[in-house]
VEXDREN-2710 file (C-alpha; in Angstrom, 1 decimal):
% VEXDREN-2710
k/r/px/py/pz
1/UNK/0.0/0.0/0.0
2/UNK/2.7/2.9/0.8
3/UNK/3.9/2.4/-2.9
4/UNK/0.6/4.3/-3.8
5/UNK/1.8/6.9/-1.4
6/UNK/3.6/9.5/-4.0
7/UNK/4.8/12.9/-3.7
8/UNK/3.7/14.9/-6.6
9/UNK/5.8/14.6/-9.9
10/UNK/9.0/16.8/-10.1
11/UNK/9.5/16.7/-6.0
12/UNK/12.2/13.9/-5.8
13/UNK/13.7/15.2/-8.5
14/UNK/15.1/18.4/-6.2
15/UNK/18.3/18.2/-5.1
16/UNK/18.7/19.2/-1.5
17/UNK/20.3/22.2/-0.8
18/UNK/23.3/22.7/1.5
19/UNK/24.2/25.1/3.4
20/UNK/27.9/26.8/3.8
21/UNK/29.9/24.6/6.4
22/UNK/29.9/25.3/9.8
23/UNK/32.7/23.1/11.8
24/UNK/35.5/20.9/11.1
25/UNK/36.4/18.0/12.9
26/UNK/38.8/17.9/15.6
27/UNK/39.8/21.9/14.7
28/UNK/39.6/24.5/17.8
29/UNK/39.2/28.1/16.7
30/UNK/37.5/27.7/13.5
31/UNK/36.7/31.1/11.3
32/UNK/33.5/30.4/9.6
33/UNK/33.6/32.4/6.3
34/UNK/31.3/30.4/4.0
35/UNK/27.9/31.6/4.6
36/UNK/27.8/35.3/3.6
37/UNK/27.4/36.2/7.6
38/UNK/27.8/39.5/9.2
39/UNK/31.1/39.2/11.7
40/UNK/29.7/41.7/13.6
41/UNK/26.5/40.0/14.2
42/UNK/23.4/42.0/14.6
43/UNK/22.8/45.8/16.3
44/UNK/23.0/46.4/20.1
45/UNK/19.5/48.2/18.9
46/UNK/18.5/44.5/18.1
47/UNK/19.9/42.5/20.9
48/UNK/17.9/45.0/23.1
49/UNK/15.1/44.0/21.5
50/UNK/15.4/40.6/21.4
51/UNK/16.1/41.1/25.1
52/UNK/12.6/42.2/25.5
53/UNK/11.1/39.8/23.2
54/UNK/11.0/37.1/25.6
55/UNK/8.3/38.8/27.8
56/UNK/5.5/38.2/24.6
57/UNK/6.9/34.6/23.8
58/UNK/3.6/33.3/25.5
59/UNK/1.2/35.4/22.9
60/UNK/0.6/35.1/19.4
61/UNK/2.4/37.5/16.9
62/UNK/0.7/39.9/14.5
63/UNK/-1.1/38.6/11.4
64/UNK/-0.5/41.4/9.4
65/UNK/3.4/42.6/10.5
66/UNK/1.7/46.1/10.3
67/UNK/4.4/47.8/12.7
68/UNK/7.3/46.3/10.6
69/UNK/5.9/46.7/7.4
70/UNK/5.9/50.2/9.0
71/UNK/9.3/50.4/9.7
72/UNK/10.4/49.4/6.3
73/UNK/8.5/51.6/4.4
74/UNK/9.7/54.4/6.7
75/UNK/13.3/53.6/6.3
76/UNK/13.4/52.8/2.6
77/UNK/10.4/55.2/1.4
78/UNK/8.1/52.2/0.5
79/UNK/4.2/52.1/1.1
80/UNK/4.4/49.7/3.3
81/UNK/0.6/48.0/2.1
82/UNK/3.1/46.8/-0.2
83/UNK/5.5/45.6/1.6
84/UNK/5.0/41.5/2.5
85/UNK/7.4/39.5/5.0
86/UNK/8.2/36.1/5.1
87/UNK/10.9/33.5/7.0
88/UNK/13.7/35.0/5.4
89/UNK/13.7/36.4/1.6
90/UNK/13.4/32.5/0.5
91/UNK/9.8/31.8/1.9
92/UNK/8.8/35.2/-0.7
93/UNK/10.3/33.4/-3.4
94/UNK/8.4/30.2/-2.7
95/UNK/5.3/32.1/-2.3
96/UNK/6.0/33.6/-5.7
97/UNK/6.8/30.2/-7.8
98/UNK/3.2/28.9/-6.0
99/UNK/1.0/31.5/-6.7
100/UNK/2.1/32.2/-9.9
101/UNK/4.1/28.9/-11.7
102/UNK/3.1/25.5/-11.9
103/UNK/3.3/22.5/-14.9
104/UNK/3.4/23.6/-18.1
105/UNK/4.9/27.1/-17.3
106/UNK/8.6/28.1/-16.9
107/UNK/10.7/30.1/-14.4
108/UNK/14.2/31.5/-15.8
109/UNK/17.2/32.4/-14.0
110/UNK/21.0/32.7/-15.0
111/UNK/23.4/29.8/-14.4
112/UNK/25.3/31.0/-11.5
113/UNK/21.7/32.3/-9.7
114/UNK/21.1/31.3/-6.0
115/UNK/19.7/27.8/-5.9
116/UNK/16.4/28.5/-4.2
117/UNK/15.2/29.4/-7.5
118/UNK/15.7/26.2/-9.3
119/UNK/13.9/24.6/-6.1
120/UNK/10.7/26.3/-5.8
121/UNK/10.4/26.4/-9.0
122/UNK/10.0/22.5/-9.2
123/UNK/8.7/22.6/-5.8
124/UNK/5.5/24.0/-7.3
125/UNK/5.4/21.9/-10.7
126/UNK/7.6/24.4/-12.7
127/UNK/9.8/23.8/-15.5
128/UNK/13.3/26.3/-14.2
129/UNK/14.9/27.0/-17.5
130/UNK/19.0/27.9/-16.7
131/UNK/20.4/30.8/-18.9
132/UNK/23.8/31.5/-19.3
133/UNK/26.1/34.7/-18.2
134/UNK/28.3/36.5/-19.7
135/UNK/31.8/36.1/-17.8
136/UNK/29.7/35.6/-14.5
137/UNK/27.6/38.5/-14.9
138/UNK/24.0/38.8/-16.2
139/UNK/23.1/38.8/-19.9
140/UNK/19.8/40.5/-20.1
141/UNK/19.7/39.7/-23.9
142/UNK/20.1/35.6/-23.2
143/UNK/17.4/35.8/-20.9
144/UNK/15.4/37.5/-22.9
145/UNK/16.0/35.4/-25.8
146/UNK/14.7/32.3/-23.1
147/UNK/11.7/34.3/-22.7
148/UNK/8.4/33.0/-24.1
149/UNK/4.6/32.1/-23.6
150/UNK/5.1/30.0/-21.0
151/UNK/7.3/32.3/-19.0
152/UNK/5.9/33.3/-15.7
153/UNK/8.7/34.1/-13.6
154/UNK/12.1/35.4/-14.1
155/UNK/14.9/35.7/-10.9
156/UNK/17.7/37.8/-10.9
157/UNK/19.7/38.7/-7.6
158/UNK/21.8/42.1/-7.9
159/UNK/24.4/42.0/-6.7
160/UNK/24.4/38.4/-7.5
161/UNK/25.3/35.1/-5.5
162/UNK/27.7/33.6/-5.9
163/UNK/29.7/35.8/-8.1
164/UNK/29.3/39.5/-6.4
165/UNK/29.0/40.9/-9.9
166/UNK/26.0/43.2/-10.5
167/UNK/24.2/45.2/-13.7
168/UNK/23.4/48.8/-14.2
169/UNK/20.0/50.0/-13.2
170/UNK/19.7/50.9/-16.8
171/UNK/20.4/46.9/-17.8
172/UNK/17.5/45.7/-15.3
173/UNK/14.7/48.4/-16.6
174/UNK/15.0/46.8/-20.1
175/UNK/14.8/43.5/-18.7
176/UNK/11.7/44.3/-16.9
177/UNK/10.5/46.4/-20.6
178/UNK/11.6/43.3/-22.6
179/UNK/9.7/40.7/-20.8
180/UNK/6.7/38.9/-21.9
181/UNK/3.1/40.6/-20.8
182/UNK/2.4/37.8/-18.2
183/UNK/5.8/37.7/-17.0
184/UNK/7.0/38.9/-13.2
185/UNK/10.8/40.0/-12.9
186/UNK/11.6/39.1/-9.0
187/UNK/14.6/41.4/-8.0
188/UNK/16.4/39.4/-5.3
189/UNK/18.6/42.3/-3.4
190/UNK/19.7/39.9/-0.7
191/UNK/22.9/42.1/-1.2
192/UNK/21.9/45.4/-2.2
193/UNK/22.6/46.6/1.2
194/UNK/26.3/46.4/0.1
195/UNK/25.9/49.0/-2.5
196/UNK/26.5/52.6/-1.4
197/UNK/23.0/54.5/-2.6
198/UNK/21.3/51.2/-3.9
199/UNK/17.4/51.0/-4.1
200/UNK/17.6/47.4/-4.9
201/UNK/15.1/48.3/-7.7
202/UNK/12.2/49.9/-5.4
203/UNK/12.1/52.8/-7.8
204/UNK/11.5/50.5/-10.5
205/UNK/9.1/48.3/-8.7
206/UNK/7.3/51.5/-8.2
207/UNK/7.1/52.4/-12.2
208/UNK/6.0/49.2/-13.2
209/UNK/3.2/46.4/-12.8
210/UNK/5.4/43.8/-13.5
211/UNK/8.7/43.8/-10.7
212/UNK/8.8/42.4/-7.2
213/UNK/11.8/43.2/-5.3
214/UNK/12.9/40.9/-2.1
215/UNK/14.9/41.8/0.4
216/UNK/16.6/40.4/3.7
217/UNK/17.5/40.8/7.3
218/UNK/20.3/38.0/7.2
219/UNK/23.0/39.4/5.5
220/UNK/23.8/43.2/6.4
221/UNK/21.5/43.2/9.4
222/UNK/23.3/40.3/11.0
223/UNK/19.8/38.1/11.8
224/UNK/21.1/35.3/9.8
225/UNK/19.7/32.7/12.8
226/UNK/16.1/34.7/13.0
227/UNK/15.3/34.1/9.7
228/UNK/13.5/36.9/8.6
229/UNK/13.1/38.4/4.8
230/UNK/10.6/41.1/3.2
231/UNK/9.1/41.9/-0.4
232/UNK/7.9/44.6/-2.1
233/UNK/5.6/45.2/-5.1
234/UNK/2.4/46.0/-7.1
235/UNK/-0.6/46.0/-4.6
236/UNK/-2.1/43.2/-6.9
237/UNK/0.8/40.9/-5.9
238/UNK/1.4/41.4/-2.7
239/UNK/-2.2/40.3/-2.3
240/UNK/-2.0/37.5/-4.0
241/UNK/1.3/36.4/-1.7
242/UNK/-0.7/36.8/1.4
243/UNK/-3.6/35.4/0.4
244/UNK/-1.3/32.2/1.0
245/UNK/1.2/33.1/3.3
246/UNK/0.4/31.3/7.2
247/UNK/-1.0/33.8/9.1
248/UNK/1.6/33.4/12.2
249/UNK/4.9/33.0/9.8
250/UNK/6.7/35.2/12.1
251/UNK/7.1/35.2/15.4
252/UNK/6.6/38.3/17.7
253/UNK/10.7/38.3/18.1
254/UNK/11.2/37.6/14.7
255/UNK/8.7/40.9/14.0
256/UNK/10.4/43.4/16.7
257/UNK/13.8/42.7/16.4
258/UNK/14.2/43.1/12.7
259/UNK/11.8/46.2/13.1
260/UNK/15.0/47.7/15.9
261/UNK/17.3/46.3/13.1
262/UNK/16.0/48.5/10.3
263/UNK/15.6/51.4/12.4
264/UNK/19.4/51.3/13.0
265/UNK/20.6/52.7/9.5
266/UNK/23.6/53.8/11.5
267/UNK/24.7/50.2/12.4
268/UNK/23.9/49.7/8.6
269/UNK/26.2/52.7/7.4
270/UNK/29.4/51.3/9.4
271/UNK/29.0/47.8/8.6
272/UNK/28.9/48.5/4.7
273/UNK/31.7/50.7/5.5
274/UNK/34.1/48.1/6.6
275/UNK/32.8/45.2/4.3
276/UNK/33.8/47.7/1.5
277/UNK/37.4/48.5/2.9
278/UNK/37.9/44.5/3.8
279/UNK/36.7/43.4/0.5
280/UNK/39.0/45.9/-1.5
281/UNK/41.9/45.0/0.9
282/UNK/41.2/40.8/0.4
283/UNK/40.9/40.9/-3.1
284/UNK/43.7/42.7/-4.5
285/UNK/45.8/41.0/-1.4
286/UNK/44.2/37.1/-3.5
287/UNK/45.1/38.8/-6.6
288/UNK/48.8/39.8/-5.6
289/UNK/49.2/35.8/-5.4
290/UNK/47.5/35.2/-8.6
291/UNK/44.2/34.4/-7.2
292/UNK/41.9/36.8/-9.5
293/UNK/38.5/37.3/-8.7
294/UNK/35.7/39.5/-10.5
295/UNK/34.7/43.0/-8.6
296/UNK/32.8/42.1/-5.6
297/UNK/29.4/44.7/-4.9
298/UNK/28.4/42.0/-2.4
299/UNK/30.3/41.0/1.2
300/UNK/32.0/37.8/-0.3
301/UNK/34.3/37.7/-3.1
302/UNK/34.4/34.4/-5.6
303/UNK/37.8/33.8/-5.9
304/UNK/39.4/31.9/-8.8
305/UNK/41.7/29.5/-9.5
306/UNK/43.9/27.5/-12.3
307/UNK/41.1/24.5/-11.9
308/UNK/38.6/22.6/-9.8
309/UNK/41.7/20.7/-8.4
310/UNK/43.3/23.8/-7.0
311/UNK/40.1/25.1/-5.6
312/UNK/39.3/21.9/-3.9
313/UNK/43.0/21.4/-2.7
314/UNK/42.9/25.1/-1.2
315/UNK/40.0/24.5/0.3
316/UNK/41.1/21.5/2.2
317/UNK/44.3/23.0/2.9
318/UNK/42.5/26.0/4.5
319/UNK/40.1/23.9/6.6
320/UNK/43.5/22.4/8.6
321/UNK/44.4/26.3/9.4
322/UNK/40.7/27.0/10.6
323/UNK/39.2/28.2/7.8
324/UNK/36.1/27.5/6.4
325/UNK/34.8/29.2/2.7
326/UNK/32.3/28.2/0.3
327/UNK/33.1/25.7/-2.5
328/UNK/30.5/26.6/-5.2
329/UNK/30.9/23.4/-7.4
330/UNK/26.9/23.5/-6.8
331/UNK/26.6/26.2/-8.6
332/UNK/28.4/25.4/-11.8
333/UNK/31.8/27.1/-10.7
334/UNK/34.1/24.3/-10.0
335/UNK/37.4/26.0/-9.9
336/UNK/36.0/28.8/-7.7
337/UNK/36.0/29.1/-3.7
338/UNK/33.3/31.6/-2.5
339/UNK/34.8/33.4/0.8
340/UNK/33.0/36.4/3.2
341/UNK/34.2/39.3/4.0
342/UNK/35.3/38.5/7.8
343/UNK/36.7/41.0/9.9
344/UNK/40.3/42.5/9.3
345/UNK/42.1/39.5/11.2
346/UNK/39.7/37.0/9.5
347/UNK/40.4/38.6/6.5
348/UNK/44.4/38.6/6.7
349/UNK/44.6/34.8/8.2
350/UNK/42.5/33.9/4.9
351/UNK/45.2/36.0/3.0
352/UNK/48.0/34.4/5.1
353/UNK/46.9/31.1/4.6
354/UNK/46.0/31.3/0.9
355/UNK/49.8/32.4/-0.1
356/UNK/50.8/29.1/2.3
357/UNK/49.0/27.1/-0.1
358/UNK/50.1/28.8/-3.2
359/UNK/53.3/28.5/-1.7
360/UNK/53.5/24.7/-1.2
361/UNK/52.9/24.3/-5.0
END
């Protein structure tokens, strides 16, 4: 009888997705640098909140988010009727592929595009249709040349993951003109916190009927662990999100301390500060030992190297010194190794150990 029990076509067909490492066996003192993480952790505006938090962990949260949707739209200029939130910026792109993809229709994004995309996208029946980049950055004309009838959605981050690289306001407004009529561009500005004077396309979300940006608190913000993400676009589509997101998806600490977070544009200010300076120092420091890498907008840098071999043999050799980055095989860039902007002394032990390794060879 349980061989009649079937998940529906497509779902075991996903391939699981995996996070950045987190420990390494029998190593003390290990710098974590593989999961895009603030080092400096959140606010003291949103510890003090969290703080607090735990005298309203006995009631239910807010349906509607109304005082964070608040927040948002007062720091970032939004109307915040239009502003959804959701378990980190992932549960508004699932909530996008199901009210708006399923069989027969198609969801495009570019090769080296977050994998979340691919996995919603056959979560709810969709075909994902993979579109190459030029030189790891986005090629608006390939995607629109994917484009077609049975294109619902199309995902772009910028600045992107895993490659840091990023397209002109200009490139993304003729994307979102060149699309077919029935076809949503989702703006995925995980990142666009990096980027000094960066809307992360709320401007154009705001001239057109067809954009949706999403946004997150786990990057810049440091809330990486509270999971907690936000959306913004036409009126028509936001209602048609929460018409199927669970009325309690965020919890009331989840709710006030990312509301404390995004009131803290000063926090915001100095830690985009010192990503910049860190990122600028790490990359030309790789590229001094012949480890290039494209420009960075984002707070990682993809660096490259001769092949897969070397990227897999620096790896290993950095997890004995403590070191743990991204390999991004996963995402179709073998022969890169995906690191974070740590902090200055995380930043020059990466740098140490990196010209070890090239040193060894």
């Amino acid at each position: 009888m349980t061989d009649l029990i079937r998940p529906q076509p497509g779902i075991l067909d996903i391939a699981l997705y995996e996070g950045g490492k987190a420990n390494i066996a029998g190593v003390a003192n290990v710098v974590k640098l593989s999961s895009n993480e603030n080092p400096f952790g959140p606010s003291d505006k949103a510890k003090e909140a969290f703080g607090r938090s735990v005298h309203q962990i006995h009631r239910y949260p807010s349906t509607d988010h109304a005082s964070l949707r608040q927040a948002i739209g007062e720091t970032h200029g939004l109307d915040a009727n239009r502003v959804i939130c959701g378990v980190g910026s992932d549960e508004i792109i699932h909530f996008l592929c199901q009210a708006y993809a399923g069989p027969k229709d198609e969801v495009v994004f570019t090769e080296h595009g977050f994998l979340m995309y691919r996995i919603s996208a056959m979560a709810a029946g969709a075909t994902p249709v993979e579109v190459a980049e030029r030189e790891r950055v986005t090629d608006v004309d390939a995607i629109l040349k994917a484009c077609n009838r049975r294109t619902k959605l199309v995902f772009i981050a910028n600045p992107n993951n895993p490659t840091g690289t990023m397209i002109s306001a200009a490139e993304v407004e003729r994307l979102a003109a060149g699309l077919p009529p029935q076809a949503i561009l989702v703006l995925d500005g995980a990142y666009a916190e990096f980027v000094e004077g960066y809307d992360g396309g709320a401007a154009l979300v705001d001239r057109r009927q067809n954009v949706v940006m999403t946004r997150t608190f786990s990057k810049i913000y440091g809330l990486g662990g509270l999971r907690v993400g936000w959306g913004y676009g036409p009126r028509a589509i936001i209602d048609v999100l929460n018409r199927i997101r669970g009325p309690f998806n965020l919890s009331n600490t989840q709710q006030e301390v990312a509301e404390a977070a995004v009131r803290d544009q000063d926090y915001v200010t100095r830690c985009r500060a010192e990503n910049a300076k860190m990122r600028h120092w790490l990359a030309l420091a790789l590229a001094e030992l012949g480890v290039p890498s494209d420009t960075s907008m984002a707070n990682f840098i993809l660096a490259r190297f001769a092949s897969a071999a070397e990227a897999e043999a620096c790896d290993t050799f950095l997890q004995t010194q403590g070191l743990i980055v991204r390999r991004v095989s996963s995402y179709k860039l073998p022969h890169g190794l995906r690191i974070t902007i740590g902090d200055e002394a995380a930043c020059r032990r990466v740098a140490h150990a990196i010209g070890q390794f090239k040193g060894m060879k």
